[in-house]
N, CA and C atoms of all chains as a GROMACS GRO file, in nm:
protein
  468
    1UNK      N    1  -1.655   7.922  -4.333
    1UNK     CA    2  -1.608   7.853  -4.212
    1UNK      C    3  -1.495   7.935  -4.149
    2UNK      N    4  -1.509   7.913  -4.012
    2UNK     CA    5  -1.378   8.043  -3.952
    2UNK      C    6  -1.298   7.938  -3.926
    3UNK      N    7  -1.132   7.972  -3.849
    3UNK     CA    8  -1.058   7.950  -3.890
    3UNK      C    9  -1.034   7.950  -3.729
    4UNK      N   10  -0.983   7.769  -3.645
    4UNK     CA   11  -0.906   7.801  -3.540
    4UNK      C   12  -0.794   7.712  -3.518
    5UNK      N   13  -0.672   7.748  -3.438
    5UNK     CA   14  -0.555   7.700  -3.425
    5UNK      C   15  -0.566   7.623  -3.298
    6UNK      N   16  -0.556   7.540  -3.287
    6UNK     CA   17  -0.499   7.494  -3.112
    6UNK      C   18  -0.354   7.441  -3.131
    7UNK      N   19  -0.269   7.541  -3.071
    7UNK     CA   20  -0.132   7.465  -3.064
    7UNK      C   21  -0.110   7.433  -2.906
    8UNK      N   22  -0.058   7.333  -2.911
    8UNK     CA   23  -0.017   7.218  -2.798
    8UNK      C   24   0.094   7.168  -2.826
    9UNK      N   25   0.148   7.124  -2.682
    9UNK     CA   26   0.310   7.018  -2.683
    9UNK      C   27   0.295   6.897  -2.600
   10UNK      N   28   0.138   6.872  -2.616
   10UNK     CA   29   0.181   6.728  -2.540
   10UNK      C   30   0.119   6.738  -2.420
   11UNK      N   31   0.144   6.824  -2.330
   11UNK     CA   32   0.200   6.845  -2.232
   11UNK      C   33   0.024   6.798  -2.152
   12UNK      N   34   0.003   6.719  -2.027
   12UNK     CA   35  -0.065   6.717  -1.892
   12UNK      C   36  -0.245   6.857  -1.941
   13UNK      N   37  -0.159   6.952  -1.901
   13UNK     CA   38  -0.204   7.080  -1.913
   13UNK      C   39  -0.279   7.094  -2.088
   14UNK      N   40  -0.197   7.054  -2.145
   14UNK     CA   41  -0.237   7.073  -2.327
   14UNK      C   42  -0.362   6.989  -2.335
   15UNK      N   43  -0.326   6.877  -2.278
   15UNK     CA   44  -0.445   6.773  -2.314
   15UNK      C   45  -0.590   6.804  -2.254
   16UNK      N   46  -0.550   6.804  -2.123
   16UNK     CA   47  -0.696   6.890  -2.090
   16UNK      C   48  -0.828   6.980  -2.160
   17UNK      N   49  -0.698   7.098  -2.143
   17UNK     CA   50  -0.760   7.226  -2.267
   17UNK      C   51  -0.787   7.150  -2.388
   18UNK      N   52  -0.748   7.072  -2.440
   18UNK     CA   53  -0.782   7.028  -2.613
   18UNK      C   54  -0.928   6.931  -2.571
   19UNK      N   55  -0.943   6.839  -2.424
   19UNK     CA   56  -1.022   6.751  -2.446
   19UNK      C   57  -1.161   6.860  -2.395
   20UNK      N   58  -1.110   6.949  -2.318
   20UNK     CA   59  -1.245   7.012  -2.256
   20UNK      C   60  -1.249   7.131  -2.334
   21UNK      N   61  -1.180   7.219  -2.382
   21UNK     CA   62  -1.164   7.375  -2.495
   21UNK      C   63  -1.209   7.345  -2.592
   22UNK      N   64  -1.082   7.309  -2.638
   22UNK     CA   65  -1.061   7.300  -2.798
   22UNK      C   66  -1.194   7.195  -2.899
   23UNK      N   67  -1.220   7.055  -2.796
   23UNK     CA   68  -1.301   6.995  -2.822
   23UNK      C   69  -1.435   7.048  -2.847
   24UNK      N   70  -1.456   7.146  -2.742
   24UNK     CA   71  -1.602   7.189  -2.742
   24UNK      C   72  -1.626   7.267  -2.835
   25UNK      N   73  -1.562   7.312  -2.945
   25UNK     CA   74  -1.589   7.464  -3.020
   25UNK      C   75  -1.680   7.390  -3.133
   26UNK      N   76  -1.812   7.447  -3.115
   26UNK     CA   77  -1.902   7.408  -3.254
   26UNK      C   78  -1.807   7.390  -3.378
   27UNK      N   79  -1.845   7.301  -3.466
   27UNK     CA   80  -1.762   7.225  -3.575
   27UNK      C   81  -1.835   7.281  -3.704
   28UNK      N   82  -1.973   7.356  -3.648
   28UNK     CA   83  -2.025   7.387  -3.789
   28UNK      C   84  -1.986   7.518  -3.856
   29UNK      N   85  -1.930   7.613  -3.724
   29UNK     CA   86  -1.908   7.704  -3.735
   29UNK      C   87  -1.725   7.718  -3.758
   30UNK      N   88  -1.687   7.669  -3.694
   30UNK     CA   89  -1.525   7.634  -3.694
   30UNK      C   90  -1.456   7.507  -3.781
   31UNK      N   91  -1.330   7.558  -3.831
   31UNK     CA   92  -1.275   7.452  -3.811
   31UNK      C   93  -1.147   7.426  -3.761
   32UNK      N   94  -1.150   7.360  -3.684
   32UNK     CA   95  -0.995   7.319  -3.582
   32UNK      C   96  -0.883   7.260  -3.595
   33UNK      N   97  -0.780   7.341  -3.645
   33UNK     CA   98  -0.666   7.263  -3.656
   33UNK      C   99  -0.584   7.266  -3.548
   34UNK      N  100  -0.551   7.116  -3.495
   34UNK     CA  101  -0.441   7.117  -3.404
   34UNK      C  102  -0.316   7.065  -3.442
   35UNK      N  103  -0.270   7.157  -3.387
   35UNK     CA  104  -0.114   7.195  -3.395
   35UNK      C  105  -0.006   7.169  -3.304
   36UNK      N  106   0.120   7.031  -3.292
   36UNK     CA  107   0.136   6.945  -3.178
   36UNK      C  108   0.292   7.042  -3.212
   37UNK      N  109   0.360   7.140  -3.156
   37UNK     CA  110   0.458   7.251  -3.180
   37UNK      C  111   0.584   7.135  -3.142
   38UNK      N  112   0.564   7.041  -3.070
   38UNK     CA  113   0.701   6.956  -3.098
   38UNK      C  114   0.761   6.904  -3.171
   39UNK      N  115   0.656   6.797  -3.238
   39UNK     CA  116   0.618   6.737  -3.388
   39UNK      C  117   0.672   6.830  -3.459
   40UNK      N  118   0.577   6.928  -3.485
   40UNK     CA  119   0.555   6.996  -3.625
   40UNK      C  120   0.659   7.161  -3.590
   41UNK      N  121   0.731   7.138  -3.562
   41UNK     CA  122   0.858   7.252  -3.542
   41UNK      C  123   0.867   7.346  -3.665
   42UNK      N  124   0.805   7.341  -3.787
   42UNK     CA  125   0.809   7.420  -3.868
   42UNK      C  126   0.650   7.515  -3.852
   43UNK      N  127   0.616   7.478  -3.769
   43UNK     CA  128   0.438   7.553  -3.716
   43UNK      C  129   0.507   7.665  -3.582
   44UNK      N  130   0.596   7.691  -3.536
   44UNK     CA  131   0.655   7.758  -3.421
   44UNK      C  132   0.638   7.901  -3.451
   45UNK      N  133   0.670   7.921  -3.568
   45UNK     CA  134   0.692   8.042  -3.635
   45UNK      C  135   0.531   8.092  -3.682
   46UNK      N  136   0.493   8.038  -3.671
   46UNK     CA  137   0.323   8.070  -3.748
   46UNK      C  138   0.276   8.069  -3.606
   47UNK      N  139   0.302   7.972  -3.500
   47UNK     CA  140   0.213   8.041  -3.349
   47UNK      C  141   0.304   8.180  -3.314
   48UNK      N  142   0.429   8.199  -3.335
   48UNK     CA  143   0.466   8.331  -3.289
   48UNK      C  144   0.458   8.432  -3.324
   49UNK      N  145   0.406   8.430  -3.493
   49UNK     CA  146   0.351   8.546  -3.566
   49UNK      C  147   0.148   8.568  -3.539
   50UNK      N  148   0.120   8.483  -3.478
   50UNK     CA  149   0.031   8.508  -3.433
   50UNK      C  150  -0.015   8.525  -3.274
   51UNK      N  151   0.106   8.578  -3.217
   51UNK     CA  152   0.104   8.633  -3.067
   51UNK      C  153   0.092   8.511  -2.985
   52UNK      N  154   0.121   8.345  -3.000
   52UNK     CA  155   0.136   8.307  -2.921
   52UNK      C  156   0.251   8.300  -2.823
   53UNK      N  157   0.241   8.317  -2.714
   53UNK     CA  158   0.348   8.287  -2.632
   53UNK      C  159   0.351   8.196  -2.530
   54UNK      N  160   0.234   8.075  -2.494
   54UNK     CA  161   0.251   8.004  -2.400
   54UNK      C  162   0.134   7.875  -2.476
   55UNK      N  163   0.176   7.741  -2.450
   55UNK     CA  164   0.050   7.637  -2.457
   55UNK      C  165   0.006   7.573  -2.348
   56UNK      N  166  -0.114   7.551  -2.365
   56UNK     CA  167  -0.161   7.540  -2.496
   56UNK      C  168  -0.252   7.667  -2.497
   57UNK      N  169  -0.291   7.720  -2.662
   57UNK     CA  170  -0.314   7.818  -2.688
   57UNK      C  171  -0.408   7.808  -2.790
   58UNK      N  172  -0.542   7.874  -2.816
   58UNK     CA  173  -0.606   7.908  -2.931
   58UNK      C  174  -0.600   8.029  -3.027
   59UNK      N  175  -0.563   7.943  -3.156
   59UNK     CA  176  -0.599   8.120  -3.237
   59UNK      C  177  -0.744   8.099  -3.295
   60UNK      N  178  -0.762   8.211  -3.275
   60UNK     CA  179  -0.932   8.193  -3.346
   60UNK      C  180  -0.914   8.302  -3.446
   61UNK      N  181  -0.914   8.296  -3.529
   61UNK     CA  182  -0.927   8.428  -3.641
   61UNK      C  183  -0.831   8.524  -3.618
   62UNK      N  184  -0.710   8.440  -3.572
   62UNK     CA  185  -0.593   8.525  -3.591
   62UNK      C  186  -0.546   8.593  -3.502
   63UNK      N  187  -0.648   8.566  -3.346
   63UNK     CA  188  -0.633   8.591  -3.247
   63UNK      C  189  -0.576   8.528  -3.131
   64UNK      N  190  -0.458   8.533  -3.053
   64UNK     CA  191  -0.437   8.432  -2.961
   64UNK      C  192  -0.570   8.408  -2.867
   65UNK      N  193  -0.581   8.307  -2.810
   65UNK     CA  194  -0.594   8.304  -2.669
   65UNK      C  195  -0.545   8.182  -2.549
   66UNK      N  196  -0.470   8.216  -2.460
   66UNK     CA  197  -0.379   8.112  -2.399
   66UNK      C  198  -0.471   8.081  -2.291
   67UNK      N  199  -0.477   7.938  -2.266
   67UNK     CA  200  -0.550   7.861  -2.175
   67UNK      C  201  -0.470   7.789  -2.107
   68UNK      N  202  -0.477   7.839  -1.969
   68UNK     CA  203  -0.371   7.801  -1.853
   68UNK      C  204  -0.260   7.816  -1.905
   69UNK      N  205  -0.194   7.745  -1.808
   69UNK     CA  206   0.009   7.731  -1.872
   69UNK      C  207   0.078   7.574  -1.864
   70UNK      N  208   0.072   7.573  -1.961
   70UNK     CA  209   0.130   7.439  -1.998
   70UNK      C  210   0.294   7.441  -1.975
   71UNK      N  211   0.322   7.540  -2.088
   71UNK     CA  212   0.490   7.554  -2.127
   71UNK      C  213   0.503   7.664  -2.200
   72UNK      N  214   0.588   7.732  -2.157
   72UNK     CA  215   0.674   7.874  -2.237
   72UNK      C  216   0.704   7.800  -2.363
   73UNK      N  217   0.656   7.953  -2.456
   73UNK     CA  218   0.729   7.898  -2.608
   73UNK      C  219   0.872   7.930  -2.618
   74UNK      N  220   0.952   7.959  -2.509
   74UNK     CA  221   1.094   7.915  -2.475
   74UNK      C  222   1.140   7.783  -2.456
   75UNK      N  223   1.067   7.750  -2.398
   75UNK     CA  224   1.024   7.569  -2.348
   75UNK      C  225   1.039   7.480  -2.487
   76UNK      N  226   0.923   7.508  -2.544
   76UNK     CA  227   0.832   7.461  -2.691
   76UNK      C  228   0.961   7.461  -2.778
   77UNK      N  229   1.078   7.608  -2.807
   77UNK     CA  230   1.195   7.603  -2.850
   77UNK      C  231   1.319   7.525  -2.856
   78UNK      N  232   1.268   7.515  -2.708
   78UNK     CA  233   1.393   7.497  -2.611
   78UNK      C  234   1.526   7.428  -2.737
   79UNK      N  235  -2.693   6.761  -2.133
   79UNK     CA  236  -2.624   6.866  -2.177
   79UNK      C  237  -2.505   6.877  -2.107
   80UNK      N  238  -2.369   6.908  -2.138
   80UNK     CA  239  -2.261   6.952  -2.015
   80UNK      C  240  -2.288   7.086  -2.004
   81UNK      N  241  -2.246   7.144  -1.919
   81UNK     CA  242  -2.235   7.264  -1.797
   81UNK      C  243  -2.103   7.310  -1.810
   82UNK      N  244  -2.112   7.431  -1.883
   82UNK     CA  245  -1.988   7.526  -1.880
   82UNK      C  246  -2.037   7.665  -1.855
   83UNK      N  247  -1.925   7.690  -1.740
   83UNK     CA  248  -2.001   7.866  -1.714
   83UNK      C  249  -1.857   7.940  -1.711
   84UNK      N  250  -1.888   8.064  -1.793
   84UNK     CA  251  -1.814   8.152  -1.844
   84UNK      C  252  -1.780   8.257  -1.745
   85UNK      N  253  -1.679   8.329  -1.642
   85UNK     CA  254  -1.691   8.386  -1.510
   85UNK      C  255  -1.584   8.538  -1.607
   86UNK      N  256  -1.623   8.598  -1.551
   86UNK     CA  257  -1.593   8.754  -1.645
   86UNK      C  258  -1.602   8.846  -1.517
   87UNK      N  259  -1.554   8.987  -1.588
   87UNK     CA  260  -1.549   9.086  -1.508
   87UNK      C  261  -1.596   9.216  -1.610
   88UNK      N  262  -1.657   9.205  -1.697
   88UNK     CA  263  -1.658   9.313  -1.826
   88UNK      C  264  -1.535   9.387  -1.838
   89UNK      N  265  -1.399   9.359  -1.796
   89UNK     CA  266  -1.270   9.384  -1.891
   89UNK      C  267  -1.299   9.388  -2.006
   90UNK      N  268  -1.187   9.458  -2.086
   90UNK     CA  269  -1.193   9.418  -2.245
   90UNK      C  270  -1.101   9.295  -2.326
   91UNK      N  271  -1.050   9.218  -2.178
   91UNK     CA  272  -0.971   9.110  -2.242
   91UNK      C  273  -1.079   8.956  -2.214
   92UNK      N  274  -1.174   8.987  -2.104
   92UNK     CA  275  -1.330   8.924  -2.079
   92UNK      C  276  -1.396   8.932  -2.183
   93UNK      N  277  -1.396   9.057  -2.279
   93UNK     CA  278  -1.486   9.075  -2.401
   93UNK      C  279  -1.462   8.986  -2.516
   94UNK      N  280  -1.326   8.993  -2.534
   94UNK     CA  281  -1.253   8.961  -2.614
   94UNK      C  282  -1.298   8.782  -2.612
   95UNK      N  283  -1.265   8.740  -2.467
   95UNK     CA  284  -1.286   8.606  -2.472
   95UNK      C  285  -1.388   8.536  -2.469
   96UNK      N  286  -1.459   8.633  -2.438
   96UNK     CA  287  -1.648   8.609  -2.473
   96UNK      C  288  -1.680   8.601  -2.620
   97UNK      N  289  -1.615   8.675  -2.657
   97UNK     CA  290  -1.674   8.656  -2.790
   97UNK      C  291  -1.636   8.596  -2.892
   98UNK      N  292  -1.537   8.578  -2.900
   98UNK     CA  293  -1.436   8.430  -2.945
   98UNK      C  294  -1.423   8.315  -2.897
   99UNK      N  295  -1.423   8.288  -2.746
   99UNK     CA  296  -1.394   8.155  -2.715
   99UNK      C  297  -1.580   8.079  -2.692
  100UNK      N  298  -1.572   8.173  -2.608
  100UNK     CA  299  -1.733   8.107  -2.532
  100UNK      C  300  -1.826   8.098  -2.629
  101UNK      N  301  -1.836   8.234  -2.693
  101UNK     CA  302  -1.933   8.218  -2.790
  101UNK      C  303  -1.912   8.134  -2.909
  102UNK      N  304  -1.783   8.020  -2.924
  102UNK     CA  305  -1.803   7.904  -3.015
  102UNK      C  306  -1.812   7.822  -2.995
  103UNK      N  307  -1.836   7.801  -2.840
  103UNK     CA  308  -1.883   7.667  -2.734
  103UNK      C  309  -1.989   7.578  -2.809
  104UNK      N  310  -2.001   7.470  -2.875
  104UNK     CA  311  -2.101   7.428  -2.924
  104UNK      C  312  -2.228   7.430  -2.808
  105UNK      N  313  -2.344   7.486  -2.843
  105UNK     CA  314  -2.444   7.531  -2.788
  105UNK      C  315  -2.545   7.338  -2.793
  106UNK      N  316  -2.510   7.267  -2.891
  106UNK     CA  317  -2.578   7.151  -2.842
  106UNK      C  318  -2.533   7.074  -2.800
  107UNK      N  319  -2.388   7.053  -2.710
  107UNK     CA  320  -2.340   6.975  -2.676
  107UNK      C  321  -2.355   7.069  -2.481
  108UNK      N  322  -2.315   7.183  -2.477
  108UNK     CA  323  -2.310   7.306  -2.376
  108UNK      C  324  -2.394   7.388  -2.348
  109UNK      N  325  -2.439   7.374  -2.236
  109UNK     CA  326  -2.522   7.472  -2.206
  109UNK      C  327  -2.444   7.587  -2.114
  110UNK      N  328  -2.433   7.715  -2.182
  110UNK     CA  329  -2.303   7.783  -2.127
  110UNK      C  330  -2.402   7.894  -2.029
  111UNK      N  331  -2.326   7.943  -1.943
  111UNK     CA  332  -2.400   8.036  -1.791
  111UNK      C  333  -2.273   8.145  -1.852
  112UNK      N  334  -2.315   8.274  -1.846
  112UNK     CA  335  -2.194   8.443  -1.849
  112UNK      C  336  -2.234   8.478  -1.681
  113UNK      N  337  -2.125   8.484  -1.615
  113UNK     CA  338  -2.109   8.547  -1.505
  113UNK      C  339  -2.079   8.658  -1.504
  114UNK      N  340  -2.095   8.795  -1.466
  114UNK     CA  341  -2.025   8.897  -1.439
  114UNK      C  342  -1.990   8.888  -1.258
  115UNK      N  343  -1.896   8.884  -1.291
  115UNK     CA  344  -1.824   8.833  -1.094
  115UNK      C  345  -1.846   8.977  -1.004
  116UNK      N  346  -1.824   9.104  -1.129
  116UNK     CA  347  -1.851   9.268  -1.060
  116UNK      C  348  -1.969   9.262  -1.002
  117UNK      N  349  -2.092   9.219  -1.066
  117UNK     CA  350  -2.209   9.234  -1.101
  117UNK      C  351  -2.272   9.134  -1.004
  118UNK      N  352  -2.280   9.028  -0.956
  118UNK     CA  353  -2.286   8.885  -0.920
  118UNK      C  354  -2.190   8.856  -0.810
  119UNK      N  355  -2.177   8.967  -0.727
  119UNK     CA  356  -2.099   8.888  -0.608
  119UNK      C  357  -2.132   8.785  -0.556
  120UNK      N  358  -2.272   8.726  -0.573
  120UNK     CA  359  -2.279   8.606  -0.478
  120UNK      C  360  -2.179   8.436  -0.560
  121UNK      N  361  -2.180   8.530  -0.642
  121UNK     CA  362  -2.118   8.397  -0.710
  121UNK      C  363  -1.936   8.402  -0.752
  122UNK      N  364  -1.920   8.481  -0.624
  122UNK     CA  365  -1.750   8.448  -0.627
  122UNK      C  366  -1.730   8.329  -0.529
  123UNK      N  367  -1.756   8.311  -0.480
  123UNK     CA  368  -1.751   8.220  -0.378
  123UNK      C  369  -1.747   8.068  -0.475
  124UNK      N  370  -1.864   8.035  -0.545
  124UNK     CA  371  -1.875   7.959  -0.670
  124UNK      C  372  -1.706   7.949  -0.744
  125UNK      N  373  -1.740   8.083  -0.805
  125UNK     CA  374  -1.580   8.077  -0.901
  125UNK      C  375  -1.483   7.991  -0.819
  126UNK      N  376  -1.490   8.029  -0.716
  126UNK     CA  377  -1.334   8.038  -0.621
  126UNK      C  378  -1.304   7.873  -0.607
  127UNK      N  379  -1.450   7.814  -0.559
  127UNK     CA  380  -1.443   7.689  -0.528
  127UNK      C  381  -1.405   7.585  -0.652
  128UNK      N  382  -1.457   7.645  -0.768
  128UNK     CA  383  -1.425   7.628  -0.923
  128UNK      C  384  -1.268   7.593  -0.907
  129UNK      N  385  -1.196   7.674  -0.860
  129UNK     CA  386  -1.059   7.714  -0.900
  129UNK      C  387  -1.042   7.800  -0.950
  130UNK      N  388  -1.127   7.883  -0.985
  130UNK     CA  389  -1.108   8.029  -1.135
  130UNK      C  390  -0.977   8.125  -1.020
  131UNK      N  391  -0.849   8.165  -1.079
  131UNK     CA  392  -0.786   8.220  -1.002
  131UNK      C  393  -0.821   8.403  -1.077
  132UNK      N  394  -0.838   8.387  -1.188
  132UNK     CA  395  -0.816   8.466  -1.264
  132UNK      C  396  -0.981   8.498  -1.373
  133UNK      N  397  -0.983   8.584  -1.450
  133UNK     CA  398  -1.091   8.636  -1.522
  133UNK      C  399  -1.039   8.717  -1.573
  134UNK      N  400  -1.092   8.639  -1.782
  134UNK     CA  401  -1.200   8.570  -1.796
  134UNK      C  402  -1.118   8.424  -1.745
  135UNK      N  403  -1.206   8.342  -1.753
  135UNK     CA  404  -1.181   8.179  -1.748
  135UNK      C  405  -1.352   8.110  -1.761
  136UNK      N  406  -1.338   7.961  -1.761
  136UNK     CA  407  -1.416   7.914  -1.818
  136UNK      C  408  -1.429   7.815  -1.741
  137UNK      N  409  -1.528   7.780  -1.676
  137UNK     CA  410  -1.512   7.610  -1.586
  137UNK      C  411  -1.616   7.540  -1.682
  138UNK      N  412  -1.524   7.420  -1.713
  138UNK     CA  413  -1.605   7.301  -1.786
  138UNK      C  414  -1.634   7.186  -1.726
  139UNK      N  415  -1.776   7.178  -1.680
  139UNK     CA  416  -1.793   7.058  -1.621
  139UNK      C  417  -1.679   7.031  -1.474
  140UNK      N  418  -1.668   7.182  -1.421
  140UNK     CA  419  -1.614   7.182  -1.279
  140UNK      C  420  -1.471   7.149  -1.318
  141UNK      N  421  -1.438   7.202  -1.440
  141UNK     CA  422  -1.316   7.231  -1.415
  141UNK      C  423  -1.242   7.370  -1.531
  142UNK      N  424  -1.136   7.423  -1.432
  142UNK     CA  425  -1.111   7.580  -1.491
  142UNK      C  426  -1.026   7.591  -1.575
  143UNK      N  427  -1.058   7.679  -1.651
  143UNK     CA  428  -0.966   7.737  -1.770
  143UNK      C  429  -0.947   7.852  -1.784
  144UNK      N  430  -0.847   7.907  -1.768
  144UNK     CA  431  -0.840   8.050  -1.757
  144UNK      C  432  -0.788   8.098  -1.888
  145UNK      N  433  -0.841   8.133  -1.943
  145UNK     CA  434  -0.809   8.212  -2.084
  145UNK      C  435  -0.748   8.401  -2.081
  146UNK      N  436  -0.667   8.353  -2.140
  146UNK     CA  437  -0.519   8.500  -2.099
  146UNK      C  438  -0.592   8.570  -1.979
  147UNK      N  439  -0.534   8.701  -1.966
  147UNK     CA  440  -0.549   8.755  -1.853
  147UNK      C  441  -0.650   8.841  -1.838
  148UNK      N  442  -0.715   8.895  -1.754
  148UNK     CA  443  -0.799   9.040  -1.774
  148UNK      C  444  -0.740   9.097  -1.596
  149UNK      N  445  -0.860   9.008  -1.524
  149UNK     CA  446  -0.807   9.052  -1.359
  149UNK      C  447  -0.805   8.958  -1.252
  150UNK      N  448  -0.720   8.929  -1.164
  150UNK     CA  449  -0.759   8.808  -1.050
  150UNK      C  450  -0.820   8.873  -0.983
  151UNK      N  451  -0.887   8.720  -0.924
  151UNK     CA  452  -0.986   8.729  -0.829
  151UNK      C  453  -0.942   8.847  -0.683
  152UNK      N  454  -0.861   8.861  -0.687
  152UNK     CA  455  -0.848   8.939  -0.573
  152UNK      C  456  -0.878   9.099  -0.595
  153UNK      N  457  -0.863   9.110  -0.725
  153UNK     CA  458  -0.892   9.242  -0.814
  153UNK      C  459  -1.038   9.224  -0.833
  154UNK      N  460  -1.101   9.175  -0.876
  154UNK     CA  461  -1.226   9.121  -0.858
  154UNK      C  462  -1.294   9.160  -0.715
  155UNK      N  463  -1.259   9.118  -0.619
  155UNK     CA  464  -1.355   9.115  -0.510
  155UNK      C  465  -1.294   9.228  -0.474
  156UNK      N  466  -1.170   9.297  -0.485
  156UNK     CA  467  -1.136   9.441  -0.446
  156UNK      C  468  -1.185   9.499  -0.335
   0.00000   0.00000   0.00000
């Protein structure tokens, strides 16, 4: 099973991407962990070692990929 | 089936998202369309009305997602 991240803050923009993105990714092939970076403030460091810099964002195998712009992970910090 | 079409430019950041994002689109829930916008001018006009500002991106069910960067549309129709 491969391995994907969706980190999100909540945010208008996050929800979208998670109900129309993140939602859609075959389940047989993936599995999806989402990741709410407000909540879970000890996950910040694991999206920034994996090149995220904006949410909401997918890692797929260790790969970012940012979908639209939600919020700077300055923001996500703040 | 829902209707997601994938709008590209054969960049290598289009490649990238082709082959990670789109291609884990669950295929029985999605019936996914690959645009090349270079290739397929008639269908910028499409994108545009989409909202796609940028490529790659992804419209789901008529609505856009732009996944990181490769080139805007204005680079596109060049």
């Amino acid at each position: 099973m491969k391995k994907a991240v969706f980190y999100h803050a909540g945010c208008p923009v996050c929800v979208e991407a998670e109900q129309s993105v993140a939602r859609a990714i075959d389940g047989g092939e993936y599995e999806v962990e989402y990741v709410h970076l407000g909540e879970s403030r000890d996950r910040i460091a694991d999206a920034e070692k994996d090149g995220v810099q904006s949410v909401p964002a997918i890692v797929m195998e260790g790969q970012p990929f940012h979908i639209n712009f939600g919020a700077s992970m300055s923001d996500v910090k703040g």
